[in-house]
C-alpha positions in Angstrom: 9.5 2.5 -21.3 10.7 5.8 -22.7 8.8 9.0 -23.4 10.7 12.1 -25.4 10.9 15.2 -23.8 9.5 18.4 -25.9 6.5 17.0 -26.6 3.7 19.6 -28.7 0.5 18.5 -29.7 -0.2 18.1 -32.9 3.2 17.7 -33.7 4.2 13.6 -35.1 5.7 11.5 -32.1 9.6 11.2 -31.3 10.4 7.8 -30.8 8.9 6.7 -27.8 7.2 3.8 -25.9 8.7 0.3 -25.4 12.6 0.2 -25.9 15.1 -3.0 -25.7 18.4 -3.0 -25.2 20.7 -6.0 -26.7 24.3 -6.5 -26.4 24.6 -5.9 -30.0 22.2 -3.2 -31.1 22.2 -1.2 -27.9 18.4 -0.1 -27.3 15.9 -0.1 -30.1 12.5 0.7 -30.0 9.7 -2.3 -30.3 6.2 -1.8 -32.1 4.9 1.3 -31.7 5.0 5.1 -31.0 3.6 5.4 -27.6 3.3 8.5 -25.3 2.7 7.4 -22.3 3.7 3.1 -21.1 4.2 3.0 -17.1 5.1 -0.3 -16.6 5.8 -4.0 -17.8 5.4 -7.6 -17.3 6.0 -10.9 -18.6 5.2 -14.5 -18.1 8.0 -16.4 -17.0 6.3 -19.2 -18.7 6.9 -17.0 -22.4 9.2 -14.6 -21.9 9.0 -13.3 -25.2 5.8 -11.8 -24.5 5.7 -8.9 -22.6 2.2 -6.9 -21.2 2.2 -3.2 -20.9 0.2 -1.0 -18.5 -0.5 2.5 -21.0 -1.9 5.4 -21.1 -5.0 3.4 -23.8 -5.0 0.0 -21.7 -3.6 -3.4 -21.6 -1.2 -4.1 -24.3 0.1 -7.8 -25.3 3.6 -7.0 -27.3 4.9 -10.7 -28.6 7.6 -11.9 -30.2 9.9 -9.9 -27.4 7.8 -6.1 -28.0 7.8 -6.1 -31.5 4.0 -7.4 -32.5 1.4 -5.3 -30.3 -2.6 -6.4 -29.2 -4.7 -4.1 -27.1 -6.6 -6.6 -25.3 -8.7 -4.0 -22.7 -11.5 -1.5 -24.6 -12.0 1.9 -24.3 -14.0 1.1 -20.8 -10.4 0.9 -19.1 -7.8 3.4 -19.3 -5.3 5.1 -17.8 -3.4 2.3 -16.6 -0.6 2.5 -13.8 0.7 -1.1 -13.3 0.4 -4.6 -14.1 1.7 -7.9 -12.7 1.0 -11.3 -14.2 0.6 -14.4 -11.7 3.5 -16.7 -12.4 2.0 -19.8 -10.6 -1.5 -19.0 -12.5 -1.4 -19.2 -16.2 -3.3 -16.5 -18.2 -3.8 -14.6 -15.1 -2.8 -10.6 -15.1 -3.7 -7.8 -12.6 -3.3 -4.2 -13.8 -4.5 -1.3 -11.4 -5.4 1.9 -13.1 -7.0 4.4 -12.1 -10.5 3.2 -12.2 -9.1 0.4 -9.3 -8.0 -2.9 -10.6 -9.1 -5.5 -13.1 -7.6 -9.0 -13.6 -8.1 -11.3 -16.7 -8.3 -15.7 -15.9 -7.8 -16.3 -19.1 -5.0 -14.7 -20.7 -6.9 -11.6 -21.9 -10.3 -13.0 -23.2 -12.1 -11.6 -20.7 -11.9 -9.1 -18.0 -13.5 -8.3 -14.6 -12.8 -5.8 -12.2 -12.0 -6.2 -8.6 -12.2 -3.6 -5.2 -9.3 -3.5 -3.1 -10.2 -0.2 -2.0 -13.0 0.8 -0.3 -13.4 4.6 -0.7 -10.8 5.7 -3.4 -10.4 3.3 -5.9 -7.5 4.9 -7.8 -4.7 1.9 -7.7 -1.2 2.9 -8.4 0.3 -0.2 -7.8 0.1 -4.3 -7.8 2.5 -6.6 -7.4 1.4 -10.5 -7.2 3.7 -13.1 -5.1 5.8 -15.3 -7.1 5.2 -18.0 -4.5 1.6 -18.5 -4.5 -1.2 -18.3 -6.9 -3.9 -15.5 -6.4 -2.0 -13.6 -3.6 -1.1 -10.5 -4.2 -0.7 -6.6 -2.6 -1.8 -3.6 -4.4 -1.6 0.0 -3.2 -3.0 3.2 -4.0 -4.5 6.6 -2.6 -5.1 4.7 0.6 -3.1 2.5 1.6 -2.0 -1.2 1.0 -3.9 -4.0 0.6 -3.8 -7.9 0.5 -5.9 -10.5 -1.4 -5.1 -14.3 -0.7 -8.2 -15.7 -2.9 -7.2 -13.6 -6.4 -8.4 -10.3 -5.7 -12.1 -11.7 -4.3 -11.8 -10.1 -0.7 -9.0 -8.0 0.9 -7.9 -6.6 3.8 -5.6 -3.3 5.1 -2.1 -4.3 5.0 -1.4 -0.9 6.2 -0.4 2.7 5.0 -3.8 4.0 5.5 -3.8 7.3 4.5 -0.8 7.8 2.4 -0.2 7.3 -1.5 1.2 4.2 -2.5 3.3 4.6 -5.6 5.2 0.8 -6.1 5.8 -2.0 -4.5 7.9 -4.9 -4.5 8.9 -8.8 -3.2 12.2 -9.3 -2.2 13.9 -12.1 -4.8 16.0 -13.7 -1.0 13.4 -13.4 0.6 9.5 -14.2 -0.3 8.3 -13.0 3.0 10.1 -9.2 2.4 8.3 -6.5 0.6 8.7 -2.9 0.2 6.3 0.2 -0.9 7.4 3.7 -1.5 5.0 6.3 -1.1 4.4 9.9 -1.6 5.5 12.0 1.2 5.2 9.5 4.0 8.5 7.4 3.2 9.3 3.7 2.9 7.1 0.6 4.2 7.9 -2.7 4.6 6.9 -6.0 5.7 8.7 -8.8 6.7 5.9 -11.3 7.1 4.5 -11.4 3.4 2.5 -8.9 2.9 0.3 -9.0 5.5 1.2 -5.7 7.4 3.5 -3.2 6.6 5.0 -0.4 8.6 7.1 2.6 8.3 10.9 1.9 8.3 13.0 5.2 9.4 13.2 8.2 7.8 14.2 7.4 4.6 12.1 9.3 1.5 9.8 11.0 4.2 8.4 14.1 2.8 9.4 13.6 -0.6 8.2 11.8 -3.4 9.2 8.0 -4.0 8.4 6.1 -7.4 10.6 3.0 -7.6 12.7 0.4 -5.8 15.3 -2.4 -6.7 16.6 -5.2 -4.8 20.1 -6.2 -5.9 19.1 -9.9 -7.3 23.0 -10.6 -7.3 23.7 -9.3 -3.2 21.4 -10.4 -0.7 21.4 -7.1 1.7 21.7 -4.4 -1.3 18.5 -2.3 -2.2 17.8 0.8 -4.0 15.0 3.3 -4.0 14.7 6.3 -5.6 12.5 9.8 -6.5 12.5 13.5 -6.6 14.8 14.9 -4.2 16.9 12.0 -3.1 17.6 10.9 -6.1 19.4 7.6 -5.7 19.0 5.9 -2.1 20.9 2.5 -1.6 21.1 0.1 1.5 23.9 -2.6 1.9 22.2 -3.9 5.1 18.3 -5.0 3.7 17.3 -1.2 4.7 18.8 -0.7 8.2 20.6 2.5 6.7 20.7 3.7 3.8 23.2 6.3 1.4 22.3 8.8 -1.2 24.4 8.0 -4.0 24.5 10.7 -6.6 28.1 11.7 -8.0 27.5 12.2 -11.4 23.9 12.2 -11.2 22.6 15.9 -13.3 19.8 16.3 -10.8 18.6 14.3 -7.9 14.9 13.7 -9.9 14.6 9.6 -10.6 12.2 7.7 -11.7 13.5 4.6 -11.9 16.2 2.4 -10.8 17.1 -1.3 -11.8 19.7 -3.8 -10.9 21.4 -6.2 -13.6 20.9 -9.7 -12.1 24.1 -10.7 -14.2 26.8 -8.4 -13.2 26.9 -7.6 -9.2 27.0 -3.9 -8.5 25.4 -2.6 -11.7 22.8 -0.3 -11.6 20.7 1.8 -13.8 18.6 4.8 -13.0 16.4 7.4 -15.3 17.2 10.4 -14.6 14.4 13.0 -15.5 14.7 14.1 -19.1 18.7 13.7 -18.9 19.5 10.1 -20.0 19.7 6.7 -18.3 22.5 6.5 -16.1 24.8 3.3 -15.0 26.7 2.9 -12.1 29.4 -0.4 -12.2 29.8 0.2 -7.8 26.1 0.3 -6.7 25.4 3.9 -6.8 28.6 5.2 -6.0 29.8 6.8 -9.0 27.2 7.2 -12.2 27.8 7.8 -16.0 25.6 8.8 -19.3 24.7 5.8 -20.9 21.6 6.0 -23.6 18.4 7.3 -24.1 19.3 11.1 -24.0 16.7 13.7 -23.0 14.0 11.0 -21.9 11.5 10.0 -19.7 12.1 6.6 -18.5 9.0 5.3 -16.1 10.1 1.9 -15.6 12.9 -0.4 -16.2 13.2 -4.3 -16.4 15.2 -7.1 -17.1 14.1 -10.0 -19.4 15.5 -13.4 -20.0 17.3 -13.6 -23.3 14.7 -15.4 -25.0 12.7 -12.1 -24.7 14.8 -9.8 -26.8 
């Protein structure tokens, strides 16, 4: 998802919104204008739809992005993330900043759920590719897990700090990470059920994204404002800033591409997208100059 930078009111859009990139064509923009898409998902069962948490609701964008549906109303807005159930057809999660709501049905209907007792400001959901209606979502405090489809939950952990994504390991089902604001990186090695801090790493800065290398067992990235890139070659027993070439050390995103091992993308704030062919170690321009880049995912081919 791409945003331009220079942005007046008033003024028409710059291109901006959903973009796909294709051997051929490079990246091209899909449906609409948009000023403000945070994240994406897709249903591994049709890939060539993809749903998109925005700034005006739940968005369906078929035929890989390029026919758009609104399927929330103007009761839900302001939305941060979204995560559709792979083992659990027609079911999506999206947290916004209202808390979280979850369709059964593929977008019908709509009802909302309470992960969060106090705040219910939800940043961030992520459901487990294993199992049906389990899934973790995070927000102002803390983490949270639901094994019944968002019915009843329970502290995972985090209380207190900002949860800003989160993340199941593709090795390992039982792995997951959340980066936070200001308090660092969490993880969990037994599902999701509790989470603690791991090291230093991120601690007093602000974390938005990670990436586990689908390619390297071991390899992860995070990254944010400050550290810029962060990798690990050990499944986060130490990690590196990697940032030779990098204009400023202010990233919002960071992806591996599950076809070629080492390859890495990361948005750098209204630079470009950058690519790095050795995991971080050395970066280069590569598209979408002077944009804001929220998120980043790979598709199957079928989705392009």
């Amino acid at each position: 998802m791409r945003v331009q930078r220079n942005w007046v009111g008033g003024l028409p859009l710059k291109p901006s919104g959903l973009f796909v990139e294709s051997p051929v064509e490079g990246f091209k923009q899909r449906g609409f204008n948009h000023p403000l898409v945070l994240a994406l998902d897709y249903d591994p069962r049709d890939p060539s739809t993809l749903y998109l948490a925005a700034g005006n609701g739940l968005i369906r964008a078929a035929d890989g992005g390029r026919r758009w549906k609104i399927l929330t109303d103007h009761q839900v807005t302001e939305l941060r993330d979204v995560s559709v159930d792979a083992n659990a057809p027609g079911t999506i999660y999206f947290a916004h900043v209202g808390g979280l709501h979850v369709t059964r049905d593929g977008g019908a209907t709509f009802e909302q759920v309470h992960p969060l007792p106090r705040r219910r400001y939800t940043e961030s959901v992520r459901v487990d590719r294993t199992r049906a209606g389990r899934l973790v979502c995070g927000g102002e405090s803390g983490l949270y897990l639901s094994e019944d489809g968002g019915r009843s939950w329970r502290l995972a952990g985090g209380a207190g700090f900002q949860i800003m994504y989160i993340q199941q390991s593709p090795h390992d089902a039982d792995h997951w990470l959340a980066v936070t604001q200001l308090g660092g990186l969490l993880v969990s090695t037994d599902s999701g059920r509790t989470f603690e801090h791991s090291g230093k790493v991120g601690v007093g800065r602000n974390l938005y994204d990670i990436a586990f290398d689908p390619t390297t067992p071991g390899r992860i990235a995070l990254c944010g404002w400050g550290p810029g890139v962060v990798v690990s070659e050990d499944n986060g027993k130490t990690w590196e800033e990697r940032n030779q070439g990098l204009p400023l050390r202010d990233v919002w995103s960071v992806a591996f591409d599950p076809d070629r091992p080492g390859r890495l993308m990361a948005s750098v704030h209204e630079e470009a997208l950058y690519v790095s062919e050795d995991a971080g170690r050395t970066w280069r321009r590569y598209a979408l100059e002077e944009s804001v880049v929220f998120r980043m995912k790979f598709l199957p081919e079928v989705a392009r």
